[in-house]
LUMKE-443148 format. One record per residue: x, y, z of N, C-alpha, C in turn; residue number from 1. Coordinates in steps of 0.02 Angstrom, whole numbers, plus 50000, padded with zeros to 5 digits. Example, Ala and Ser with C-alpha at 12.3 -4.5 7.8 and 13.67 -1.06 7.14 Angstrom:
BEGIN
[site [50660, 49716, 50390], [50615, 49775, 50390], [50660, 49835, 50390], 1]
[site [50642, 49888, 50354], [50684, 49947, 50357], [50645, 50002, 50394], 2]
//
This chain:
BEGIN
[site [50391, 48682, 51634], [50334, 48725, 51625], [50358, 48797, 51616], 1]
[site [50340, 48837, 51578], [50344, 48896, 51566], [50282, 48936, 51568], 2]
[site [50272, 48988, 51624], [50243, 49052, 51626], [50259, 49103, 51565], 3]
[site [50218, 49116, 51518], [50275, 49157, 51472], [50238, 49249, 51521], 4]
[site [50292, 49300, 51495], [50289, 49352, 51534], [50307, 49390, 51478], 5]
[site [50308, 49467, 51456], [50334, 49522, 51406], [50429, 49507, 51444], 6]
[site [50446, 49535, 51387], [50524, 49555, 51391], [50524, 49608, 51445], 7]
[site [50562, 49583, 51500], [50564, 49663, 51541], [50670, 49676, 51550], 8]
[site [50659, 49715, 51604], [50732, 49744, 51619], [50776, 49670, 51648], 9]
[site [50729, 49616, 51660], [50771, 49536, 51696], [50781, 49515, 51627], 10]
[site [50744, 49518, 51570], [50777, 49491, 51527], [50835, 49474, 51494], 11]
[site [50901, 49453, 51484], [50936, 49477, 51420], [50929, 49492, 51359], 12]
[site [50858, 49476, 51363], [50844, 49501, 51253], [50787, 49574, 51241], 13]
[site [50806, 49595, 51200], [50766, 49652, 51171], [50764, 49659, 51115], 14]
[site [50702, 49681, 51085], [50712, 49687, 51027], [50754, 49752, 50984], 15]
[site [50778, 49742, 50910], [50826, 49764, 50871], [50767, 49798, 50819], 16]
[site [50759, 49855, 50821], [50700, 49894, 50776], [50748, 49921, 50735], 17]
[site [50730, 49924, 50677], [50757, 49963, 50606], [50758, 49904, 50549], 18]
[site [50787, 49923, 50509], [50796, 49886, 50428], [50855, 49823, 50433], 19]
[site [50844, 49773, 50431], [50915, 49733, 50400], [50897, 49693, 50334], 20]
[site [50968, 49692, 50320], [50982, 49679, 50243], [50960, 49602, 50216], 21]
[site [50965, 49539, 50267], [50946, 49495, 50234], [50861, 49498, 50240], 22]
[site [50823, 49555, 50251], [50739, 49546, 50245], [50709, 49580, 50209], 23]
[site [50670, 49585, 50171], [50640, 49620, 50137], [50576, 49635, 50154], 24]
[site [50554, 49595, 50203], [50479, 49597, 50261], [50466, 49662, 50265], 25]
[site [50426, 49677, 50301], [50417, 49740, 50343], [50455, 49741, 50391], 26]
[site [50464, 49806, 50422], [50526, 49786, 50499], [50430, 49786, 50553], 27]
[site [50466, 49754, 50585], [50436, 49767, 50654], [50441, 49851, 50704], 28]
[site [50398, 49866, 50702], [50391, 49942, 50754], [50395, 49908, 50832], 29]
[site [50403, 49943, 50892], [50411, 49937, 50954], [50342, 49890, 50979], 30]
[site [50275, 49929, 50948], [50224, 49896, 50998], [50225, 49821, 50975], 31]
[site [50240, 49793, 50895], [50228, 49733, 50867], [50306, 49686, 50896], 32]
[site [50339, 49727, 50908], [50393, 49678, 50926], [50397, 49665, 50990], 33]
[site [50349, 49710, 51050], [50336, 49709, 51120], [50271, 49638, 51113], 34]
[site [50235, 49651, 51074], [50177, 49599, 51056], [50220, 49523, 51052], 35]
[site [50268, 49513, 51005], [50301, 49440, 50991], [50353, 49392, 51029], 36]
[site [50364, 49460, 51053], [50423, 49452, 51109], [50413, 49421, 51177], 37]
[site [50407, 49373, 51210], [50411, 49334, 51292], [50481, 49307, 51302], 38]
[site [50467, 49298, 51364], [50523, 49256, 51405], [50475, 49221, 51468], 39]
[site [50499, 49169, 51453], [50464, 49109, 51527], [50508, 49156, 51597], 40]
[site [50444, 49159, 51652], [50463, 49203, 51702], [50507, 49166, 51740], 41]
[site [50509, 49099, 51737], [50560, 49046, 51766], [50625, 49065, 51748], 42]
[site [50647, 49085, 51684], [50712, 49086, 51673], [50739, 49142, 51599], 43]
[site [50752, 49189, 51651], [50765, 49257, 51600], [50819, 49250, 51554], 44]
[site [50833, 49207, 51534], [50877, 49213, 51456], [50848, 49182, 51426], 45]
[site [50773, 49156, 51436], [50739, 49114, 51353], [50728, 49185, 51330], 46]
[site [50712, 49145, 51265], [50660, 49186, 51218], [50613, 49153, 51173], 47]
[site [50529, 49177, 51184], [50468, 49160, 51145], [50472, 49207, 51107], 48]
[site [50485, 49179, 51031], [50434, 49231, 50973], [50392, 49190, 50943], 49]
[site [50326, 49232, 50952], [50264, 49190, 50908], [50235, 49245, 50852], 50]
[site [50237, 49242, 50797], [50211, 49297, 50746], [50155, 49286, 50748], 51]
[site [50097, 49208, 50775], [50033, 49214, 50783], [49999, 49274, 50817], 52]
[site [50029, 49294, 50869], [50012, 49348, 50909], [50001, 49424, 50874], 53]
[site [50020, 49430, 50800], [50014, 49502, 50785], [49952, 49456, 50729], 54]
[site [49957, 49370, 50721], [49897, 49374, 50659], [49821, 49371, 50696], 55]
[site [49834, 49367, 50756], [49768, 49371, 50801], [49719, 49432, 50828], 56]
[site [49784, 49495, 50796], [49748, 49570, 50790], [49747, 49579, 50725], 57]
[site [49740, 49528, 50675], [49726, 49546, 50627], [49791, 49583, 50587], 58]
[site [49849, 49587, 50613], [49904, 49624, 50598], [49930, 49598, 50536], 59]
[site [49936, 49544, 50534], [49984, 49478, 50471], [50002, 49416, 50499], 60]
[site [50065, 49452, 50539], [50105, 49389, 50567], [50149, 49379, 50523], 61]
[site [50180, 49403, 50471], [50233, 49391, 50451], [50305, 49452, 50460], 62]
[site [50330, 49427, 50447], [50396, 49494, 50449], [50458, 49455, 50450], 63]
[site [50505, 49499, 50509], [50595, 49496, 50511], [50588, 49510, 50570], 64]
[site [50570, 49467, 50622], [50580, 49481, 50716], [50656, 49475, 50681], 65]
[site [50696, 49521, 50770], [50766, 49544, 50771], [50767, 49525, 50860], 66]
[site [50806, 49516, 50897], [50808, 49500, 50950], [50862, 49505, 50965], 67]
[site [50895, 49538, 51023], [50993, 49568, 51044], [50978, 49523, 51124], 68]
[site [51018, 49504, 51119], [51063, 49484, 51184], [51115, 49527, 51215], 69]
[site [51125, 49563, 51270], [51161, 49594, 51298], [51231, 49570, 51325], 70]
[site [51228, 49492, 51302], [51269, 49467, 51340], [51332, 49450, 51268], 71]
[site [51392, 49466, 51292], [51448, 49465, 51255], [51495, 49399, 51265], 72]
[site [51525, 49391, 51240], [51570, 49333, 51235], [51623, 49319, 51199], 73]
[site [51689, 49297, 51212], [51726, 49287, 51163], [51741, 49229, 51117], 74]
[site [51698, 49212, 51050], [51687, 49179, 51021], [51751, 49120, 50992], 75]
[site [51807, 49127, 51010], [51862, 49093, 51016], [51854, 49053, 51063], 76]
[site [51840, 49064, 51113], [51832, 49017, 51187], [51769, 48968, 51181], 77]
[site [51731, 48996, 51137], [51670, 48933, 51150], [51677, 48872, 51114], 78]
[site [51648, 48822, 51158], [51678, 48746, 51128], [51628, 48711, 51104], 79]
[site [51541, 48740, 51138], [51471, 48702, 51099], [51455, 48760, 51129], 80]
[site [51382, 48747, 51073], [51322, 48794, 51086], [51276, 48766, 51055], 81]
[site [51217, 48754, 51102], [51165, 48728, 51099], [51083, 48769, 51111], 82]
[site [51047, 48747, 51069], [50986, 48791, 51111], [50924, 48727, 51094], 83]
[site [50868, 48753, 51101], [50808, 48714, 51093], [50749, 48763, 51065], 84]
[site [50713, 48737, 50987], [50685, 48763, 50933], [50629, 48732, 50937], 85]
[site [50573, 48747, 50940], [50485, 48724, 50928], [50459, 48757, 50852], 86]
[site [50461, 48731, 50810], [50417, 48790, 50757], [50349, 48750, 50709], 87]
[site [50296, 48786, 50738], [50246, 48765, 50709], [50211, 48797, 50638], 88]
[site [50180, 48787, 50574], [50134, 48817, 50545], [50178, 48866, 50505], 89]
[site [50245, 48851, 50507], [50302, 48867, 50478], [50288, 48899, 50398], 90]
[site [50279, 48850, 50361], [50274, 48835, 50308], [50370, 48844, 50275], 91]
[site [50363, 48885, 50220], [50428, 48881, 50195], [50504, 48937, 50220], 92]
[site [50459, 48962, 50304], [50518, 48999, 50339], [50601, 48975, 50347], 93]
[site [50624, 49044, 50316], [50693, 49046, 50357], [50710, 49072, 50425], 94]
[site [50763, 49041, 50446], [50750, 49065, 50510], [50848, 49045, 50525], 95]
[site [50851, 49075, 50576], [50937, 49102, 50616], [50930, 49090, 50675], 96]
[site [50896, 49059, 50701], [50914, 49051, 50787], [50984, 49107, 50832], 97]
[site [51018, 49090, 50800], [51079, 49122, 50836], [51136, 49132, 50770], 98]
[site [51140, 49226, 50769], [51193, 49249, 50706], [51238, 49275, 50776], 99]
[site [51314, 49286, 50751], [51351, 49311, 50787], [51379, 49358, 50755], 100]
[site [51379, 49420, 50774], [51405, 49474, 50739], [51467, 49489, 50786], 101]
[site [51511, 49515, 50768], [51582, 49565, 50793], [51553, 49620, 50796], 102]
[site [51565, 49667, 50873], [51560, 49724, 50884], [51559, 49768, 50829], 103]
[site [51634, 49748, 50806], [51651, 49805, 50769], [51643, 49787, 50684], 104]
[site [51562, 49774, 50683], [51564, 49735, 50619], [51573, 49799, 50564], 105]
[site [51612, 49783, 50497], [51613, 49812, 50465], [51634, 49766, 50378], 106]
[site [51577, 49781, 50340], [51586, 49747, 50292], [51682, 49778, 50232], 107]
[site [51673, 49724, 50186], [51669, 49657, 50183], [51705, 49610, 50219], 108]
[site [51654, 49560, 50222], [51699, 49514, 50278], [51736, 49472, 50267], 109]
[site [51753, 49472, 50211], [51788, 49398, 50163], [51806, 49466, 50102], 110]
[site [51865, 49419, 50086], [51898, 49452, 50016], [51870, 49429, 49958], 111]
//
């Protein structure tokens, strides 16, 4: 069972406001990405995004949610990674569950 709750300071995720390159959406501003954004109060490293929630003020509901994890890792050491995905009313969405970027990302990344 999940209580869902806003993203607070127990969370590990927050949202990532500004422009990225694979979207052409609108970005999300602070209050719409505070709107999409939960975590079940049971266990502070999920994350709920529902875009229904901005089409229910009449907002859209579509865009480029962005979501950071605070938590680091050294991607050499990991041996699985797993998560668990619900997506309803979808239609022809793309979607990334989990991108891994390098700190020190700096294009190009391939020759």
């Amino acid at each position: 069972m999940c209580t869902l709750q806003p993203l607070d300071g127990s969370s590990i995720w927050a949202p990532r406001l500004g422009t990225h390159p694979s979207c052409t959406s609108p970005v999300f501003d602070a209050a719409a990405a505070a709107k999409i954004g939960r975590r079940c109060a049971e266990d502070p490293t999920s994350l709920d995004v529902d875009l229904s929630r901005l089409a229910s003020d009449g907002g859209g509901g579509t865009g480029c949610p962005h979501f950071e994890s605070v938590c680091h890792f050294d991607v050499a050491r990991v041996g699985s990674i797993s998560f668990d995905v619900e997506m309803r009313q979808c239609g022809d969405v793309w979607a990334c569950p989990l991108w891994m970027s390098p700190r020190a990302w700096r294009p190009p990344q391939h020759a």
